[in-house]
C-alpha positions in Angstrom: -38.2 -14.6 19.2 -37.6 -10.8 18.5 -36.6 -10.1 15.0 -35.2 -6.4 13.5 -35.9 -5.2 10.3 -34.0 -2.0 9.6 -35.7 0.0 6.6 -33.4 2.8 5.0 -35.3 5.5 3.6 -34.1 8.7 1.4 -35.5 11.9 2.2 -35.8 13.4 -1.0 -37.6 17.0 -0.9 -40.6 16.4 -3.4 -41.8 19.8 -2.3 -38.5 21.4 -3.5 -37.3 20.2 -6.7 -33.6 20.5 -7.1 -33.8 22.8 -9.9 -30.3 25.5 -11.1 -29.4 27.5 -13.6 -29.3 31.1 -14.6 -31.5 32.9 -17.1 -29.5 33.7 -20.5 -26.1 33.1 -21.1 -25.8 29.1 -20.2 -25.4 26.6 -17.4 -21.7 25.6 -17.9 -22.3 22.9 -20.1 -23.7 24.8 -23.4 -26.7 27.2 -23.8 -29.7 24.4 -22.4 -31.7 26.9 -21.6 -32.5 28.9 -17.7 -31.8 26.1 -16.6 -30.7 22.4 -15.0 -31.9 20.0 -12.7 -29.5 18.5 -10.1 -29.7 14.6 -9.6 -27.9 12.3 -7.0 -27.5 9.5 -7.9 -27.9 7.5 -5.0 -30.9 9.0 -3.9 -30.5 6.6 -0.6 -27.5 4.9 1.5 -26.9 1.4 2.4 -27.1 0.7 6.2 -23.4 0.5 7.8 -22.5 -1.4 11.1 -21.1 0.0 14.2 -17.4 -0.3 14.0 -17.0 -1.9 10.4 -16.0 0.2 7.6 -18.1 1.6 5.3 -18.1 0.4 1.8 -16.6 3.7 0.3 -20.1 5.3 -0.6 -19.7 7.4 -3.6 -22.0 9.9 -4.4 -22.9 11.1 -8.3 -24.7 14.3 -9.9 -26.6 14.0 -13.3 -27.3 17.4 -15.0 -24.5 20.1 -14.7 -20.8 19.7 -15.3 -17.9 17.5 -13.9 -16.3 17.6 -11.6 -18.5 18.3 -8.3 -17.4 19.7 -5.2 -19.7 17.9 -2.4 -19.9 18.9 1.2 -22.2 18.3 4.1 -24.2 21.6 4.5 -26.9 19.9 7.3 -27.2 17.8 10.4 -24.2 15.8 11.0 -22.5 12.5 9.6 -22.4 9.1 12.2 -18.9 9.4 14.3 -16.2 7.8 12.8 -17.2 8.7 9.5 -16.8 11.6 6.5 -17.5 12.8 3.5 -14.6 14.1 0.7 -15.3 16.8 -1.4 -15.3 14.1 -4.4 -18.5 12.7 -2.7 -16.8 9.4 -1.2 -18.6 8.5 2.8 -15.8 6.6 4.4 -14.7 5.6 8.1 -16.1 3.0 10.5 -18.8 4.1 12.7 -18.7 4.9 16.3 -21.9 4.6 17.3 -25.0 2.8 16.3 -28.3 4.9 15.3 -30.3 6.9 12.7 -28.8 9.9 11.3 -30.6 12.6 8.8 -27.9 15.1 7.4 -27.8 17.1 4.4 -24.9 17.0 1.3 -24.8 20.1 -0.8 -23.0 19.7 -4.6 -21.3 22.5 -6.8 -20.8 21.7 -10.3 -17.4 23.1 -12.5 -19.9 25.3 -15.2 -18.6 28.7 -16.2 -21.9 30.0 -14.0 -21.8 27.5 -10.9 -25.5 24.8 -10.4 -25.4 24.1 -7.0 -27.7 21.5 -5.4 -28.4 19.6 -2.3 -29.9 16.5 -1.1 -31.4 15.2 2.1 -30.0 11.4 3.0 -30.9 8.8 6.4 -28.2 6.7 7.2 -28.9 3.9 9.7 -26.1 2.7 11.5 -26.6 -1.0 12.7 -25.6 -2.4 16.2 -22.6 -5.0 15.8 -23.5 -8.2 17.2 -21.7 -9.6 20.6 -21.2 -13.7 20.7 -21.9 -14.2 24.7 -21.3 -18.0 25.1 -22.5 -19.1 28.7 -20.5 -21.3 30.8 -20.9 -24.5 32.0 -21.8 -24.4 35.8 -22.6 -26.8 38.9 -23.6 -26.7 42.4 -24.6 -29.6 45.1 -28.1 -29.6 45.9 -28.9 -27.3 48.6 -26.0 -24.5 48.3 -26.3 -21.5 46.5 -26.4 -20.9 43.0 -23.3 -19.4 41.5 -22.7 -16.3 39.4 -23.6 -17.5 36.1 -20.7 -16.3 33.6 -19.6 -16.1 29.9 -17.4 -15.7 27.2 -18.1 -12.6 24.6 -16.8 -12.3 21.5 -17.1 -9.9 18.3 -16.8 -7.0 20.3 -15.2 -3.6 18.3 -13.7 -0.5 18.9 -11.5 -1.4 22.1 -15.3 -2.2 23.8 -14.6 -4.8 26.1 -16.9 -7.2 28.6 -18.0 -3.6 30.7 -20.3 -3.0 28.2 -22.7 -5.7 28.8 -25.5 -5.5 31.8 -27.1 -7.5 33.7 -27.2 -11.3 34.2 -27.8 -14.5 32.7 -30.1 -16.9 34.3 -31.5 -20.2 34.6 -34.5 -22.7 34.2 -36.6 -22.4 38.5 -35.7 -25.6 40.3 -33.5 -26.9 42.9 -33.8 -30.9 42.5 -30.8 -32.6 41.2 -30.5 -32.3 37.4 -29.6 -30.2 34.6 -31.1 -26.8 33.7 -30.6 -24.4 30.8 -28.9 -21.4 31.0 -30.6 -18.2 28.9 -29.8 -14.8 28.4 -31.8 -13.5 31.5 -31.6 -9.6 30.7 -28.0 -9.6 30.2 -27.9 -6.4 27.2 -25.4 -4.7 25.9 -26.0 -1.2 25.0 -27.1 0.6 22.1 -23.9 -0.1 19.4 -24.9 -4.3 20.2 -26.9 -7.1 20.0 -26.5 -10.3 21.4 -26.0 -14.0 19.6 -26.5 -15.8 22.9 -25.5 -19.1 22.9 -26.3 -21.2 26.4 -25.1 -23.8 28.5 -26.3 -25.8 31.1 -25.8 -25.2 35.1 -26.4 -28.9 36.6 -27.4 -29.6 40.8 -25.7 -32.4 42.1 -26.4 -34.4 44.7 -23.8 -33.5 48.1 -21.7 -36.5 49.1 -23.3 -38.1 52.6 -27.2 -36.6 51.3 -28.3 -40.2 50.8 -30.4 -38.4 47.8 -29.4 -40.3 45.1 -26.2 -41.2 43.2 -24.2 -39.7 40.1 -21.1 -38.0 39.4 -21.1 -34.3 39.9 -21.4 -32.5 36.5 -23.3 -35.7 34.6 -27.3 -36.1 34.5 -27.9 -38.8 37.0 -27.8 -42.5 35.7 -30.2 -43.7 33.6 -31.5 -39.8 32.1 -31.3 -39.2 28.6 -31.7 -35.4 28.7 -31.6 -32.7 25.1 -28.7 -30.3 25.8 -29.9 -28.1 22.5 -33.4 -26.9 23.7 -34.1 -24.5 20.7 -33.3 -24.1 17.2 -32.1 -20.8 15.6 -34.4 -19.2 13.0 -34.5 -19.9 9.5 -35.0 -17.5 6.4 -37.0 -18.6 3.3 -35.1 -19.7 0.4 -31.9 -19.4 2.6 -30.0 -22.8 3.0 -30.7 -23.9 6.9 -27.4 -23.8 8.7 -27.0 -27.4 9.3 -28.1 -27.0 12.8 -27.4 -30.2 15.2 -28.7 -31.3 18.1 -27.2 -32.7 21.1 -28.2 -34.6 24.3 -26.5 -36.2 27.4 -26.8 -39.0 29.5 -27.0 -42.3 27.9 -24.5 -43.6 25.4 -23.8 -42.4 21.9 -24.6 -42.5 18.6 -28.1 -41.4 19.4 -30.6 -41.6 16.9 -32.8 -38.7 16.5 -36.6 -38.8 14.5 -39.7 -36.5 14.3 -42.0 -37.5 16.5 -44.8 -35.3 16.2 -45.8 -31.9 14.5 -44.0 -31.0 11.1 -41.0 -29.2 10.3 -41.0 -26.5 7.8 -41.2 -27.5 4.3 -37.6 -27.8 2.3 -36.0 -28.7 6.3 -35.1 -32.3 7.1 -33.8 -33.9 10.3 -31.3 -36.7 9.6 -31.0 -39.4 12.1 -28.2 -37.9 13.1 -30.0 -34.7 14.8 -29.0 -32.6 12.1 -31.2 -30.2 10.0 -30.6 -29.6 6.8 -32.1 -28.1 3.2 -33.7 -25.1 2.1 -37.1 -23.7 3.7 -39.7 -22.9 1.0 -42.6 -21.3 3.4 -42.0 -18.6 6.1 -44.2 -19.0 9.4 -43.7 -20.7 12.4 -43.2 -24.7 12.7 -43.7 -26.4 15.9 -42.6 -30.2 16.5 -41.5 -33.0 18.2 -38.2 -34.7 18.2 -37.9 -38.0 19.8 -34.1 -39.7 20.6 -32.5 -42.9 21.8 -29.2 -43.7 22.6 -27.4 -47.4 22.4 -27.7 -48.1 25.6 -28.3 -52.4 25.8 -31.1 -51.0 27.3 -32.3 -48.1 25.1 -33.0 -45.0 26.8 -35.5 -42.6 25.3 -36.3 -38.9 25.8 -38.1 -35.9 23.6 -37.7 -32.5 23.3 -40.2 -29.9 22.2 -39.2 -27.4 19.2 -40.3 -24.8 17.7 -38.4 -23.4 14.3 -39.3 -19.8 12.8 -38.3 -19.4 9.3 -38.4 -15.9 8.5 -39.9 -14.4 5.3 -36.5 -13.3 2.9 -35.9 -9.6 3.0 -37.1 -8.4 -0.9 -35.9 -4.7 -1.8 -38.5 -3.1 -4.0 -37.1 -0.1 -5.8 -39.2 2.6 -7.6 -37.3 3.1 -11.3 -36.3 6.3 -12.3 -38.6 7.9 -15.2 -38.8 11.1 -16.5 -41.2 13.1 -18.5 -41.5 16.8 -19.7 -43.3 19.7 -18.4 -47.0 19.7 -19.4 -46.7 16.0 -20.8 -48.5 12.4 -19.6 -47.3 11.3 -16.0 -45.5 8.0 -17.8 -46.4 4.6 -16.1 -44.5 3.8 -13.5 -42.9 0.7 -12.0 -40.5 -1.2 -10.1 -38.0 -3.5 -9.7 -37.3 -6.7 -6.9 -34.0 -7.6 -5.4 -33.8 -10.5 -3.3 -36.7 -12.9 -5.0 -35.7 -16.5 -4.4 -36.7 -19.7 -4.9 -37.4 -19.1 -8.8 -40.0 -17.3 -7.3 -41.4 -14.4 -9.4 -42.6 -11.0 -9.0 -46.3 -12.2 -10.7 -46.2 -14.6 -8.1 -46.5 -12.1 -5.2 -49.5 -12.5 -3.3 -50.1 -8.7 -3.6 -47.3 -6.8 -5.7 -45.9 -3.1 -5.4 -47.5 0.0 -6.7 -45.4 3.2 -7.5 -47.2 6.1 -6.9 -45.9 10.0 -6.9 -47.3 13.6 -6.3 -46.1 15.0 -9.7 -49.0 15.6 -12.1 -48.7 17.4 -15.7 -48.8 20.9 -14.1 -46.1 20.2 -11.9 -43.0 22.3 -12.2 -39.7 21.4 -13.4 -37.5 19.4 -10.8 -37.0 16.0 -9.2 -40.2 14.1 -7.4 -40.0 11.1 -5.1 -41.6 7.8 -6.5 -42.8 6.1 -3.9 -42.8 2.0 -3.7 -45.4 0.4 -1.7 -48.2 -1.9 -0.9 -46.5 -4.9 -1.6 -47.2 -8.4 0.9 -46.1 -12.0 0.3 -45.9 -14.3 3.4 -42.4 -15.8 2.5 -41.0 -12.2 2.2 -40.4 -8.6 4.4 -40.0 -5.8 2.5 -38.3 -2.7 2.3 -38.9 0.5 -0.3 -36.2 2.3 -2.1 -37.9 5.2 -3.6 -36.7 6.6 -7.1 -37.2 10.1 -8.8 -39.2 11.3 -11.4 -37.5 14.1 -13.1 -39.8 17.1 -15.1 -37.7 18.5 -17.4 -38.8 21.8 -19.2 -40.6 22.0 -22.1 -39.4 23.9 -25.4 -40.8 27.1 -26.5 -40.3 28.4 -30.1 -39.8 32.3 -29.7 -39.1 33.9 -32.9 -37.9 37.4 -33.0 -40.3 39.8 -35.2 -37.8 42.1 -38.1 -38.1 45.9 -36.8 -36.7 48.9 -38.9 -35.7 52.4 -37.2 -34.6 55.7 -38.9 -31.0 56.3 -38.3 -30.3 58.2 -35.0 -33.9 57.7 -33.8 -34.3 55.3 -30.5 -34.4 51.5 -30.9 -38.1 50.4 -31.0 -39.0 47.6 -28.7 -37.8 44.4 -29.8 -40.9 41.8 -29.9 -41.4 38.3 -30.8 -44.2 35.5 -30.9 -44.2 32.2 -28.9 -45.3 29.3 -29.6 -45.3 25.9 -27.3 -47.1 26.8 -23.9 -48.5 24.2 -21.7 -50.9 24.0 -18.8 -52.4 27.4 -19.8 -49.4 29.6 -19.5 -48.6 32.6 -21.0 -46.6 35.2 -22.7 -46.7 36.7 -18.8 -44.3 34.0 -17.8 -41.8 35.7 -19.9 -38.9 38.3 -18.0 -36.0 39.9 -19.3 -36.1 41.2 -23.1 -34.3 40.4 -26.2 -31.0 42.1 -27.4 -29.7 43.1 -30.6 -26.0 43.2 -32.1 -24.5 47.3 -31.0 -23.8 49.4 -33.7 -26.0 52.5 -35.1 -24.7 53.1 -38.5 -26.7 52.5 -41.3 -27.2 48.4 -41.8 -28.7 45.6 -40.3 -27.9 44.2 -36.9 -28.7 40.8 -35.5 -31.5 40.0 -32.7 -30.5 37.4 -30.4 -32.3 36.3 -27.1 -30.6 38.1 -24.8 -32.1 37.8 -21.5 -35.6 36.6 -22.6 -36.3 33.7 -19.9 -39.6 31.7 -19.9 -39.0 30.7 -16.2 -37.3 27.1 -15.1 -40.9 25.2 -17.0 -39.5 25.9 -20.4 -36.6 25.8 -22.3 -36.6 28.6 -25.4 -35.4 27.3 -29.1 -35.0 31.1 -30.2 -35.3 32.1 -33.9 -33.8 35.4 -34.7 -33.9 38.0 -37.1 -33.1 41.4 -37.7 -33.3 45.4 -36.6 -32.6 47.6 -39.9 -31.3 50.9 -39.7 -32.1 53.5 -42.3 -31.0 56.9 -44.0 -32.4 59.3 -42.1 -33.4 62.8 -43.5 -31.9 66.1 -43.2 -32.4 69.6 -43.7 -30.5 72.4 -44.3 -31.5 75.6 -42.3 -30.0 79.2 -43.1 -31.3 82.4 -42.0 -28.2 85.2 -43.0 -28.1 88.2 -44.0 -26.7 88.5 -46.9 -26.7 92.6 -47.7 -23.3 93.1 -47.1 -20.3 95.7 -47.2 -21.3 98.7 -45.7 -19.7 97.3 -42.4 -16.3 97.8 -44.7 -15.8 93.7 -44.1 -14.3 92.1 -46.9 -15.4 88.7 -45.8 -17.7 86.5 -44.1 -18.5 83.7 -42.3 -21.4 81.5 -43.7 -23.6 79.6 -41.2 -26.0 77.2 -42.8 -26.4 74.2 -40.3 -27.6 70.9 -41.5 -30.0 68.7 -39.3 -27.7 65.5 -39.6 -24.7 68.1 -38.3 -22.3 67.1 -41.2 -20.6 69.9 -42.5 -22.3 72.7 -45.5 -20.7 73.9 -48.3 -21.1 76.3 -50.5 -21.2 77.3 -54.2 -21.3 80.7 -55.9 -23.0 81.8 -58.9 -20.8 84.6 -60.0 -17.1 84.5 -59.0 -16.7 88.3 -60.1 -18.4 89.5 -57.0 -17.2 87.1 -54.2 -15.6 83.6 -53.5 -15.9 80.8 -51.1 -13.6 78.8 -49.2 -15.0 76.1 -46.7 -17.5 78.3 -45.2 -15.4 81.8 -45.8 -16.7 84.2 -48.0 -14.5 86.9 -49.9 -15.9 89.9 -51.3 -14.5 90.6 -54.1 -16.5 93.9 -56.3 -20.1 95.0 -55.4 -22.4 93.7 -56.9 -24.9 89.8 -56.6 -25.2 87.3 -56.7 -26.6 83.7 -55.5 -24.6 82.0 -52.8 -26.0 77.6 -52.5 -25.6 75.9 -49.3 -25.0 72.1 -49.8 -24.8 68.9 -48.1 -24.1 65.6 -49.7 -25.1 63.6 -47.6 -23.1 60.2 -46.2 -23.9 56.4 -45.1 -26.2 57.5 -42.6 -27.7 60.5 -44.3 -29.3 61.3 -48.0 -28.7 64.4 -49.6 -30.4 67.4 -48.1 -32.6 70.1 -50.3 -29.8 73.1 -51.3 -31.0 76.3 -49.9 -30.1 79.5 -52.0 -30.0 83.2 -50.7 -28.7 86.2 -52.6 -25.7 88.3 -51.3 -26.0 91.7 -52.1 -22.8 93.4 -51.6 -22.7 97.3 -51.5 -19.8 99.3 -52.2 -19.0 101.5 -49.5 -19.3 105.2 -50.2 -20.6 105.4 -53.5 -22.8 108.4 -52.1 -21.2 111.9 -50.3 -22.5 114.4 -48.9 -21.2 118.2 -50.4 -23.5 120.6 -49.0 -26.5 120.2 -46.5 -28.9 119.3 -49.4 -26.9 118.0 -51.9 -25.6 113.8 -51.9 -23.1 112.8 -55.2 -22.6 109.3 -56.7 -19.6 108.4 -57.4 -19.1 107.9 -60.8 -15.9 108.1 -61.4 -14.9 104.6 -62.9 -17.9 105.6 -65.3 -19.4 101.7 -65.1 -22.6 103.2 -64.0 -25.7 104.6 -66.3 -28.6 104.6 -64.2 -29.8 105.5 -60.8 -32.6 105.5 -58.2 -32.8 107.3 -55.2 -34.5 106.2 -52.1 -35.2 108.3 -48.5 -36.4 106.6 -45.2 -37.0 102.9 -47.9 -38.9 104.7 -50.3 -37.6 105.8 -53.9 -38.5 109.5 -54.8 -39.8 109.5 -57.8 -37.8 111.1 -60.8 -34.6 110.9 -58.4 -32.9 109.2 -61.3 -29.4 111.4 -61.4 -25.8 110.9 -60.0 -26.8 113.5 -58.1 -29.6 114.2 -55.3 -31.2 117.1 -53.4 -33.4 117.6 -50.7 -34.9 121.2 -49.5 -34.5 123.1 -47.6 -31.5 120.4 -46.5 -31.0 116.2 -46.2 -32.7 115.0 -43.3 -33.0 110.9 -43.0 -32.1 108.2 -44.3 -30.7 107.7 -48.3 -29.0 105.2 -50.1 -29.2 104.7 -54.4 -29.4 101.6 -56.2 -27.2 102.1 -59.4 -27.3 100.0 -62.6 -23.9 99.8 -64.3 -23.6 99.3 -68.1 -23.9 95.1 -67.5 -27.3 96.1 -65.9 -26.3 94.8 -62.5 -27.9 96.6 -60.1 -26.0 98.0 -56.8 -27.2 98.9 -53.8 -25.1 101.6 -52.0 -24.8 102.0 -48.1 -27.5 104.2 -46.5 -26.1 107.2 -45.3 -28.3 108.4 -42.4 -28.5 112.6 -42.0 -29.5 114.5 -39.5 -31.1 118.2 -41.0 -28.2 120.8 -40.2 -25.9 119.1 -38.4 -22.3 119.5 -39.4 -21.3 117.6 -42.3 -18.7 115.0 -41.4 -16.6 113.7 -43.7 -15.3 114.4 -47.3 -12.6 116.6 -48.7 -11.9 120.4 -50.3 -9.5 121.6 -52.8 -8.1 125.0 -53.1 -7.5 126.8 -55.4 -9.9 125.3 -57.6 -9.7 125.7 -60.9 -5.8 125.5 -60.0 -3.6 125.9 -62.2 -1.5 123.4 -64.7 1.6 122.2 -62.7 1.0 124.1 -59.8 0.1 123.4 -55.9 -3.1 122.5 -54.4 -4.0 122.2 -50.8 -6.5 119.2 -50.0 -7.8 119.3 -46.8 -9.5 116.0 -45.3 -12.8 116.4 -42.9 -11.4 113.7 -40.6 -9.5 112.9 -37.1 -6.3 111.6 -37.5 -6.5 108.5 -36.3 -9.3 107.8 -39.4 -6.6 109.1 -42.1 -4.3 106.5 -40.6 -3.4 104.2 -43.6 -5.5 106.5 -46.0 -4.2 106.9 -49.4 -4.8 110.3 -51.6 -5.0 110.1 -55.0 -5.1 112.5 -58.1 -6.7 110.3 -61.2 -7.2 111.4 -64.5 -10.5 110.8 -66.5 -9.4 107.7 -67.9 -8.9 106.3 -64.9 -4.8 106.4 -64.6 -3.7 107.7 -61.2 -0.9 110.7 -62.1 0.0 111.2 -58.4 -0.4 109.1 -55.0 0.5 109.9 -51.4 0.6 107.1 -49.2 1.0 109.3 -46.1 -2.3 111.5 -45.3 -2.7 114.4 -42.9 -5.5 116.9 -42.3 -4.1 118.9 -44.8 -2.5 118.0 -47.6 -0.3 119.5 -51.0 -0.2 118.0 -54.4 1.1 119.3 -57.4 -0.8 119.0 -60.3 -1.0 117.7 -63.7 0.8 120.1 -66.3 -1.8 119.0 -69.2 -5.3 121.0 -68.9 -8.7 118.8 -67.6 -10.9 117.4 -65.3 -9.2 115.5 -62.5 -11.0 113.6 -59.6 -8.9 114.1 -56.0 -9.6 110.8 -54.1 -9.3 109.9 -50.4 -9.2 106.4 -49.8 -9.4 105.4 -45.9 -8.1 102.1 -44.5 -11.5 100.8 -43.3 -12.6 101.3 -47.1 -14.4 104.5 -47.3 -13.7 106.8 -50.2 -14.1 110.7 -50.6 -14.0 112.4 -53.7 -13.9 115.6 -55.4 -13.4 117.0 -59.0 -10.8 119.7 -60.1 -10.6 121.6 -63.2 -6.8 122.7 -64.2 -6.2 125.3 -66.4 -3.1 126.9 -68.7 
């Protein structure tokens, strides 16, 4: 007897967990971490049969999120059958055989897992009922072609399949003879149920060998038409298998005559057995019949029954434990026990056994049934998966503080959690902090920080506080103004920070400020402030003071070669000092100066009015007997009351453009003006007797002056 016992087994990829995910910002189904494990659920296939439909397979994914897109990414599916992208195997098979292929899965997360799995599908053959037929021939001739009936055959196949021929128990005396299955086959996609017949020799009318009718055992045999029994299966109910014989009359009655049968089997009287066989192995007997002839005819028939151990499924369960942790215990499950028998009662149960140890890494690992052996049963292993998930971390982020406008410092953090020896090392990517760069505090979150696919991170998170930052004000101006004939100027103290400086001045009689616009207003100093309030991001800076010191332009004229005036003729002024080449001269304390034989270098006075403010005029810069430029003459001088004088004015014409000319008594009032100025000049003036002071007053600022006495 040959007997097939197809095993399925799934391939699964110990070596390659099926491990997904991105570092940082989630796996589609929340924040779980860098990330998810991929698991089919079933991690092996059911055998189909060739040209049956499959059952409608459907495949399922733990981990990830719903829906999953499947498709076949490897090898290639049995013909006649598919795969939908919703994971369903359907179609019948077109040929019979082992097939390996590979199904890869896409889950529906905002950040795609992907997946794949490695799955055997065995194919059965179908099975083809060949029935022999009956046959005869007369001693002597020929056998015949032995022929047959088939049945159960799929997919259009029809009798061409099968090959070769059937044959038939040697001999060539008159009798009967069983037909077998000889080495009739047929093909890969089929076995055979054979099911035989008898071909029977007669003897040929006029051979004197006998008598009989052709196609009957002779008179007088009682022969067993049913020469062997099918198999059995423990704790499967025997399929009430009857026995037949020819020849003498019926009802025969059939008994054991020697040898047992299988325990649970019985053989009615009737020839037919019955019950349920509790022990595999292999039972040989005898079985004895008579008919009811008058005079009983007898004949026995040797048998010999196989009752085949029950086909027991032992499945590894699915456990799971976390990365670093105890390998849990693991076990397994039976399908198929029967009898009431139990798996205790196993002469040597299953062991589960895998390659995952407590360093393993994250993923899915086979669990491998085996070992298991019981006479009554044949076994087949279904393996299961144990899944390593990752094991937490606790990362909190450490508080940092930074100046405002200074770079971020480096954002650090402690751990705590590690298993198996690891390490900070593990960690790539950094944390991140919420943007801004005013003044104030910003979140820290965990940005890309990733541990690797061992560990998931439960992140605590604090804060990065920006402070004030300090500025300074920096100004290095000159402040000795007016000899430039300006009557204003632009401030530039900068602060640090870059926010804008103002300014304040202590006395408003000599200049003003605007923004950062300075207007002279008399000679004179004073103290000019430079501020900055500071804002959210910045304190107050230090104010930074500088004196302006604002000279009047042409206080001091030459007359002669040695000879420089002061002009004195608002009469604010009591005091003097005269300086040459930055050195005062001592007891140069006058309105006037000299310097013999002539002026040669550079002079300038610092006069004290009557407030005791001191004034520093313009230096006038003289070169020993060079032409004196500038200034103005009067003639006649002393003139007389009421009558004409001729001013003439030592400068170009273009300088005397917008000039004014006045005549100014000594109390200041002006008694004649003219607004139009040439080289020279005629005023008439004052009738009343006195000193009068002849002014020129250019546009750029510069003033000449000159006295003249007028007489009666």
């Amino acid at each position: 007897m040959h007997k097939k016992t197809l095993l399925l087994t799934a391939m699964l990829i110990a070596s390659c967990p099926l491990l997904f995910g991105q570092p940082g910002n989630g796996n589609g189904n929340g924040d779980k971490g860098p990330s998810a494990t991929l698991v089919f659920s079933p991690a092996t296939m059911p055998d189909g049969r060739y040209g049956s439909s499959y059952k409608n397979l459907t495949l399922d994914v733990s981990g990830g999120k719903a829906p999953y897109s499947f498709s076949l990414s490897g090898g290639a599916l049995p013909p006649g059958m598919s795969l939908s992208a919703n994971g369903v195997f359907s179609g019948a098979p077109q040929a019979a055989g082992s097939y390996s292929f590979t199904v890869s899965v896409t889950d529906h997360s905002k950040n795609p897992l992907s997946g794949s799995q490695k799955y055997s599908l065995v194919i059965d053959p179908a099975v083809a009922q060949v029935t022999a037929n009956a046959a005869t021939k007369t001693a002597g001739a020929p056998d015949p072609v032995f022929t047959y009936a088939v049945g159960g055959l799929l997919n259009g196949d029809n009798s061409g399949i099968l090959k070769g021929n059937l044959s038939r128990t040697p001999g060539e005396s008159v009798g009967i003879y069983p037909i077998s299955k000889g080495n009739l086959s047929a093909g890969g996609n089929y076995t055979i149920a054979y099911t035989g017949n008898f071909f029977t020799i007669v003897q040929g009318s006029g051979s004197g060998n006998g008598s009989g009718t052709e196609g009957n055992p002779p008179p007088g045999n009682l022969v067993f038409s049913t020469t062997s029994v099918p198999d059995g299966q423990y704790g499967s109910s025997y399929g009430n298998s009857t026995l037949k014989v020819s020849g003498g009359s019926s009802p025969y009655s059939f008994s054991v005559a020697a040898g047992d049968l299988p325990p649970g089997i019985s053989l009615s009287t009737g020839g037919v057995f019955s019950g349920v066989p509790k022990t595999a192995g292999s039972y040989s007997f005898t079985v004895s019949v008579t008919d009811h002839s008058k005079t009983p005819l007898s004949a026995s028939q040797n048998y010999t029954l196989i009752i085949d151990p029950a086909a027991l499924t032992v499945s590894a369960n699915n456990t799971g434990m976390t990365y670093g942790g105890t390998v849990p215990s693991l076990t397994v499950s039976y399908n198929g026990l029967v009898n009431g028998d139990k798996a205790s009662g196993l002469t040597t149960p299953a062991i589960a056994t895998t390659t995952a140890t407590s360093s393993s890494a994250t993923g899915a690992y086979s669990i491998l049934a085996s070992g298991a052996a019981d006479p009554n049963y044949s076994f087949t292993y279904k393996p299961g998966t144990l899944t390593i998930s990752p094991a937490t971390l606790t990362v909190s982020a450490n508080a940092v503080t930074k100046v405002f406008g200074a770079p971020d410092p480096s954002l650090t953090y402690t751990a705590n959690g590690f298993a198996n020896g690891d390490g900070t090392n593990l960690f790539t990517g950094n944390l991140s902090r919420s943007p801004g760069e005013n003044v104030g505090k910003y979140s820290i979150s965990r940005g890309s920080l990733s541990a690797g696919g061992n560990y998931s991170i439960g992140f605590t998170g604090n804060y990065l506080t920006i402070t004030k930052a300090s500025q300074q004000i920096t100004w290095t101006q000159n402040l000795l103004v007016g000899c430039q004939s300006a009557s204003q100027l632009q401030l530039n103290a900068t602060a640090s920070s870059g926010l804008p400086v103002s300014y304040s001045v202590s006395d408003a009689s000599v200049a003003s400020v605007s923004g950062n616009i300075l207007t002279l207003l008399q000679p004179g100093t004073t103290v000019i402030t430079a501020n900055q309030g500071g804002n959210s991001e910045y304190p107050p800076a230090t104010a930074v003071s500088d004196t302006l010191v604002y000279q009047p332009v042409s206080l001091i004229d030459q007359h002669w070669s040695d000879v420089l005036f002061f002009d004195n003729s608002s009469g604010d002024f009591a005091g003097w000092q005269w300086y040459k080449n930055g050195q005062a001269v001592p007891g140069a304390t006058d309105p006037f100066y000299s310097d013999t034989p002539a002026l040669n270098g550079q002079y300038y006075v610092i006069a004290t009015n009557k407030g005791g403010q001191k004034i520093e005029s313009c230096t006038m810069t003289i070169t020993g007997g060079a032409a004196i430029q500038g200034g103005i003459k009067v003639f006649p001088n002393p003139a007389n009351a009421g009558g004409l004088i001729t001013i003439t004015s030592n400068y170009s014409n273009p300088a005397l453009k917008g000039a004014v000319l006045q005549v100014v008594d000594v109390n200041g009032k002006i008694r004649q003006q003219l607004t139009v100025v040439k080289s020279t000049s005629q005023v008439t003036m004052p009738s009343d007797a006195g000193i009068y002071i002849v002014n020129l007053l250019l546009a750029g600022g510069q003033k000449a002056s000159t006295n003249v006495l007028v007489i009666n």
